[in-house]
N, C-alpha and C positions, 0 to 999 in steps of 0.2 A: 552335486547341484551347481549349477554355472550360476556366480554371481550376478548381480544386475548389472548393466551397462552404467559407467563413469559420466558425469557429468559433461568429461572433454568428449567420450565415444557418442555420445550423444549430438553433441552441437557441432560433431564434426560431419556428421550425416543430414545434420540441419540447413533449412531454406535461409539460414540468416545468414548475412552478408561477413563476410570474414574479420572486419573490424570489430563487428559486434560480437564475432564469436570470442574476441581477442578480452572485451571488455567485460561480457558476462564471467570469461575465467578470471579475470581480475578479481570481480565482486565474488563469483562463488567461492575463491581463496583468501581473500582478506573475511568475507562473514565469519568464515569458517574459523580464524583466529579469533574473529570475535565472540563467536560463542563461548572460548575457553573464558575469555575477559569477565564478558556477564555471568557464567557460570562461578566464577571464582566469589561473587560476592560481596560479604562483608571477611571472608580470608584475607583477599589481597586489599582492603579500603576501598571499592569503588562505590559504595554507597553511599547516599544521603547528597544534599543539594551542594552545590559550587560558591554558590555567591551572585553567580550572575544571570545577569539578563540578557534573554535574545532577541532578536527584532521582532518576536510575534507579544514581546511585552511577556516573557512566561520564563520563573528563574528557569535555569538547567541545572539539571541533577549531572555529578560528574561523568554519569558513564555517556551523556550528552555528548559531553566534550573530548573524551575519550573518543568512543566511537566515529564522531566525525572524526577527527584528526586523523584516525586509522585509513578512512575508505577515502578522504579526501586526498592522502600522501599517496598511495598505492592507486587510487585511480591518475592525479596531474603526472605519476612515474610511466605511466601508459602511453606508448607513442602514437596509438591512435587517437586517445582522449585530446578534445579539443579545449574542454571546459566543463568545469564542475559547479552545478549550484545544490543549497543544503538547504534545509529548515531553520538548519541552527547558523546561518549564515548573513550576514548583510547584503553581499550580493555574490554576484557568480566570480569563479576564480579562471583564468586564460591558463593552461596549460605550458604554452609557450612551444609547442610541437608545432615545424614545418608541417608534418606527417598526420595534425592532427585534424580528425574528421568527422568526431563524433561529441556530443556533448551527454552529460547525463548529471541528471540529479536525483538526491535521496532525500529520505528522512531516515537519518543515522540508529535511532531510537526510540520506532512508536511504541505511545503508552508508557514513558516515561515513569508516569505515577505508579505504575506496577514494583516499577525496580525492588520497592525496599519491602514489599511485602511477598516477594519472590513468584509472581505472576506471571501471567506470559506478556512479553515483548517482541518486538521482532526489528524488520528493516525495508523500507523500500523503496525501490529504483524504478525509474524510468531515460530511456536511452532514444537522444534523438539525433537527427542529421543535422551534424552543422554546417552554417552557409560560407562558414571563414574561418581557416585556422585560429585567425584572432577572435574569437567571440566576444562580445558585450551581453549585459542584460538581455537586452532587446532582442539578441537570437535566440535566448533560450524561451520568447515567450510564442509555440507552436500550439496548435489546437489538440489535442488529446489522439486525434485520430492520424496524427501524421509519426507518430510515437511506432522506431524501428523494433522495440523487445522494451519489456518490462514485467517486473515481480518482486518479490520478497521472501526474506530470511522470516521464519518464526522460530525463537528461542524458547520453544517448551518443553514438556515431558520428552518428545525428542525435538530435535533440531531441524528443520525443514525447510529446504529451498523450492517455492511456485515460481513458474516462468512462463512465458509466451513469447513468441518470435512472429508472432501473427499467423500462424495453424495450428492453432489449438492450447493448451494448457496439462502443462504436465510437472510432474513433483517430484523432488529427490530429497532422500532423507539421510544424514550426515554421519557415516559408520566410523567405529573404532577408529578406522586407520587413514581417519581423515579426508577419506576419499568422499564426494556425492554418489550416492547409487540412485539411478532411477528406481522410483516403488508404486508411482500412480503417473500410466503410461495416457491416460486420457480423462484427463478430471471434466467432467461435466453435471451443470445445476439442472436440478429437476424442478419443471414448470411449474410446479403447485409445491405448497409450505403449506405446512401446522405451527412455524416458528418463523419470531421478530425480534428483533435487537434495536434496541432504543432506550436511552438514558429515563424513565419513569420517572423521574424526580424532578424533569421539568413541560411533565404534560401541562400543566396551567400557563405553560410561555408558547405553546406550538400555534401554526396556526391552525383556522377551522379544520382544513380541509384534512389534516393530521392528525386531526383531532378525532377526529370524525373515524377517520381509520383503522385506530387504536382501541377508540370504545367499541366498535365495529367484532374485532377481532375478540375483546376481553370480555361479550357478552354468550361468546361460544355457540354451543350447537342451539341454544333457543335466539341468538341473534341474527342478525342478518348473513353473515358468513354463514353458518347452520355447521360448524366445526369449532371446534374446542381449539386455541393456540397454548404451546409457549414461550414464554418469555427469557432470553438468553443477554448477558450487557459480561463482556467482560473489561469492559473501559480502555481496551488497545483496539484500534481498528482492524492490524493485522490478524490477531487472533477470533473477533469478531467476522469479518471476510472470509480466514481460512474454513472457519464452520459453516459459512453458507457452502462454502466451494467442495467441502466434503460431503455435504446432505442436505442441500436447500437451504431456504430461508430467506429475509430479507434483513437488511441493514439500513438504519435511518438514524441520522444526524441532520436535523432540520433547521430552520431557520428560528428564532424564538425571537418575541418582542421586546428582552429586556434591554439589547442592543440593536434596537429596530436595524440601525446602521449598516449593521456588519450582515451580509447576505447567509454567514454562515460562520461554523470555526473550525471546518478541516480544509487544507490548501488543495488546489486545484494541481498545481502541479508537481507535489510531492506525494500526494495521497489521494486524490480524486482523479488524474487520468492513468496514473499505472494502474489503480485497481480496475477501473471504470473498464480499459483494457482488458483485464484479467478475466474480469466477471462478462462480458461480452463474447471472448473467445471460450467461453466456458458455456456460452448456452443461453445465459441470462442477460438481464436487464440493466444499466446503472444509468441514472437519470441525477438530475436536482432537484426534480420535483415531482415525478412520475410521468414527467411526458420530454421534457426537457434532454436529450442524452448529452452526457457529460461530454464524450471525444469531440463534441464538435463547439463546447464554447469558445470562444476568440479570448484569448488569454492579452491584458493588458498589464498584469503586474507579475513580481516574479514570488511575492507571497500571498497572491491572490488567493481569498476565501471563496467556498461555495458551500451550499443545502446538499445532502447527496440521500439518495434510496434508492439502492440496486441491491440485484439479490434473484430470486426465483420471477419468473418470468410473467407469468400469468398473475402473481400477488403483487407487483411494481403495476400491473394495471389495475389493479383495486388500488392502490395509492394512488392513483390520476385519476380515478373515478368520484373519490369522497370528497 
């Protein structure tokens, strides 16, 4: 039996532009040391909190700080990379490459809170053109839809890297010998759900219209849906995502009144337009509000929050309906 196809045999047959093939090998080779890292656990001490604070006001746990330090080094050593911005960062870093051309930013370790009770975690990127070898801030704030490749690492029961280079979405899962094997040649959402993902614990903060959609769905086949759902929250969005992207569903992190303020609390552009991406080249829906699609808001900050619910295609319009 012939192996699967490599990560590199992959994106070397791929529409992506050759920088970006240079950069996805970056990230698919530094994750891939990183799973050893989070895997090692409480063996090697990377658990439990750091001490400190990061600009989204939230302490970091050390594998925080760890993993960024890992993808940030290994990506500015990239002579295509132009510039790197993080979650866990204050603002973006200049590579300082004549040669560099491309910018990309992550989130080193979504679902953090999972770490120390051995949950799944994962990591995710998004990769865009940059205007100027020197980048600032200001370059890296692009609308979701001008985004050349993006995906993510999940660190679970196995290890698995989702991607897209803008034709589609495909997955490779992390073998003994270190290599990616391609193992899901064409992942696509199926238009209709029996399952939703949403934090329950703070339906009395959502709005109406979310509201509405929820009780809608928890009242089953004598409700208006006239179908039975259920209900999935693994509290990391990656792992959350990946389950719609292997069998439907939808995904809602909403807006809620306790901080009327704040339009949301996952970032636009570490977490809402790589996935937004993801889940779009996959078939489905990713909005902020069910009508609203995420690739095309005009990003003014570089930890800008958003509302998001995408997921199966036909149930993200029962969310714009309620």
């Amino acid at each position: 039996m012939t192996a699967p196809a490599t990560l590199e045999a992959w994106l070397a047959g791929s529409n992506a532009p050759e920088g970006v093939v240079e950069v996805l090998t970056v990230l698919g080779r530094t994750c891939a040391e990183m799973s050893v890292v989070v895997a090692g656990g409480a063996l090697t001490g990377v658990l439990g909190a750091s001490g400190v604070v990061n600009v989204q006001d939230e302490e970091q746990k050390k594998l925080d700080l760890i993993t960024n330090d890992m993808l940030t080094e290994a990506l500015l050593a990239c002579p295509v990379v132009a510039g790197v911005a993080s979650e866990e960062m204050d603002n973006s870093q200049a590579a300082g490459h004549a040669t560099g051309q491309w910018l990309v930013l992550f989130d080193p370790l979504d679902g953090s809170s999972n770490i120390d009770i051995n949950a799944p975690v994962g990591t995710i990127f998004s990769i865009l053109k940059s205007p100027t070898a020197t980048p600032t801030d200001a370059d890296f704030l692009q609308p979701g839809r001008d985004q050349a490749a993006s995906g993510y690492v999940l660190y679970g029961a196995q290890t698995m890297l989702v991607l897209t280079v803008g034709s589609g979405v495909v997955g490779f899962t992390l073998a003994g010998d270190g290599a990616w094997r391609l193992t899901h040649e064409d992942i696509r959402i199926p238009a209709d759900t029996k399952e939703f993902a949403i934090n329950m614990s703070n339906q009395r903060h959502w709005a109406e219209g979310v509201q509405r959609y929820i009780a809608g769905c928890l009242q089953g086949v004598e409700g208006p849906r006239a179908k039975n759902f259920n209900m999935r929250w693994v509290a990391a969005m990656v792992a959350d995502v990946h389950r719609v992207l292997m069998r439907g569903g939808v995904f809602l992190y909403p807006w809620d009144k306790r901080e009327p303020g704040k339009p949301g609390k996952l970032r636009l552009m570490y977490e809402g337009n790589p996935m937004a991406l993801l889940v779009e080249q996959a078939g489905g829906k990713a909005t902020t509000d069910g009508v609203q699609r995420i690739l095309d808001v005009e990003p003014t900050q570089l930890h800008q929050r958003i509302p998001i619910a995408l997921g199966s295609a036909n149930e993200i319009d029962q969310v714009a309906a309620a």
